[in-house]
Each structure stands twice: as C-alpha cells, then as structure tokens.
VOPAGU-2260 file (C-alpha; in pm, 1 decimal, decimal comma):
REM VOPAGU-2260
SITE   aa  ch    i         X         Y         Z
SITE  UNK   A    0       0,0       0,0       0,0
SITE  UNK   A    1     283,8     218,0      86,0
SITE  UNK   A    2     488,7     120,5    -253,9
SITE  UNK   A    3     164,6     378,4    -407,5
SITE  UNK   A    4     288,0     707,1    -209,5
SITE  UNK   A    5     640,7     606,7    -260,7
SITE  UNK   A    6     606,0     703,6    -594,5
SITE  UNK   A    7     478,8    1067,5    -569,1
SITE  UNK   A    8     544,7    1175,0    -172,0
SITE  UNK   A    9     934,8    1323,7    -127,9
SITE  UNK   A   10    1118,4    1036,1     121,9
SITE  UNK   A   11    1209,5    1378,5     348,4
SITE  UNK   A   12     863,2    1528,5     328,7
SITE  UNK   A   13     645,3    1608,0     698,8
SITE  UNK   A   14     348,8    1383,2     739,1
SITE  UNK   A   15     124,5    1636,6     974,8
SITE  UNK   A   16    -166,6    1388,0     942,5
SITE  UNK   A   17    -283,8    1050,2     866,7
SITE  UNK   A   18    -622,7     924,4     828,0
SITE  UNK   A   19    -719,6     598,5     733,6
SITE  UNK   A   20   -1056,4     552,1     536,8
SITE  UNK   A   21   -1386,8     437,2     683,3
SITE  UNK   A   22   -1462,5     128,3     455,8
SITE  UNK   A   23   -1805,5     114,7     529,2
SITE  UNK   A   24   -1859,8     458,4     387,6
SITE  UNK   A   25   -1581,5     453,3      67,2
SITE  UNK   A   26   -1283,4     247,0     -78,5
SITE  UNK   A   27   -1100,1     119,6     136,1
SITE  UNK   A   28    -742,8     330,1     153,5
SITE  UNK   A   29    -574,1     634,3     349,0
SITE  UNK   A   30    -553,4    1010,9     264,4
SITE  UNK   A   31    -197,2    1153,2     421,2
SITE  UNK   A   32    -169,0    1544,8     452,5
SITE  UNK   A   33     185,2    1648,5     423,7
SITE  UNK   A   34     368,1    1989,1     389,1
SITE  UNK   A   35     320,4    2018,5       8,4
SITE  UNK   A   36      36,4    1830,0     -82,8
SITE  UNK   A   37    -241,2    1620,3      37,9
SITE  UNK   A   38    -206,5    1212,2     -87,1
SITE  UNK   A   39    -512,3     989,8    -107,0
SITE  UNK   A   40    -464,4     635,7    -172,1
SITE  UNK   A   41    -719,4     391,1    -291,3
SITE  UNK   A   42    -677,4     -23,7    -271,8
SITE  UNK   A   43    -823,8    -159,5    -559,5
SITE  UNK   A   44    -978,6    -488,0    -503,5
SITE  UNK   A   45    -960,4    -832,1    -734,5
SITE  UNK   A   46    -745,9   -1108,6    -779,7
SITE  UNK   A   47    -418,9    -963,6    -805,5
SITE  UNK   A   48    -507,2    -604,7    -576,8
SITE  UNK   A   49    -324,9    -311,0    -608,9
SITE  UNK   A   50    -329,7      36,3    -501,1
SITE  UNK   A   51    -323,9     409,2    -651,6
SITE  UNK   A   52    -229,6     710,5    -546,9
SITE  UNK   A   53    -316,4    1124,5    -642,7
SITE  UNK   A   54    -136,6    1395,4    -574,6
SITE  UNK   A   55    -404,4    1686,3    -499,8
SITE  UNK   A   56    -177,0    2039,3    -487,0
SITE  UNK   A   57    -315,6    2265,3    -192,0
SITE  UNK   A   58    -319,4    2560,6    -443,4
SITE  UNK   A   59    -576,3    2339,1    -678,6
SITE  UNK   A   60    -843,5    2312,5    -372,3
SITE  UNK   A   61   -1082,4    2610,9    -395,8
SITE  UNK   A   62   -1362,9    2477,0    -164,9
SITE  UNK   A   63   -1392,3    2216,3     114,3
SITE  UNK   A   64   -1760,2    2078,8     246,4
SITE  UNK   A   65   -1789,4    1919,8     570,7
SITE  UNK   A   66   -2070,2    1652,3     588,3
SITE  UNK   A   67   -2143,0    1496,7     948,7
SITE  UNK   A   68   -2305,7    1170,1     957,7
C-alpha cells in the first residue's frame, strides 16, 4: 500500500496527518496530509489487488464541504 505514495510523496517530506478511510462509507485506503500536498490512496480490489495514489496540490483546492453523519 505504501509502494503507491512512494512514488509521488518526497522520502524527506512532513506527514502532519494521517487518516485511514472508513470502509463502510468509501474504498477502502488512506488520505496523508503532508507539507506540500495532500495524498489519497485507494486499494483496488480483485485477484491480483493493487493500489493508486493522487497527488491533490493545496493551491488546486478552492472549496472544502464538511458533511457529518
């Protein structure tokens, strides 16, 4: 799962926050929040599984919504 974030997150790049996914309510994966960007990964399932990662910039997010369940 890690091999994912490897790929785009800098090796001496701050993690300020980790979060893993509620599976009940999405995929299954983690979104990490470090000092230049914010990393969600996503386990895709099947036979052979693997994971993905994206890179969303902080300068590309224009709007956050909060919903409480």
């Amino acid at each position: 799962m890690f091999e994912a974030l490897k790929k785009f997150m800098n090796v001496k790049e701050k993690i300020h926050y980790f979060e893993a996914a509620e599976p009940k309510l999405t995929k299954t994966g983690f979104m990490v929040v470090g000092k230049h960007n914010l990393y969600l990964v996503m386990m895709k399932g099947g036979l052979f599984g693997c994971t993905e990662a994206e890179v969303v910039e902080y300068k590309d997010i224009k709007e956050v919504d909060f919903d409480f369940i």
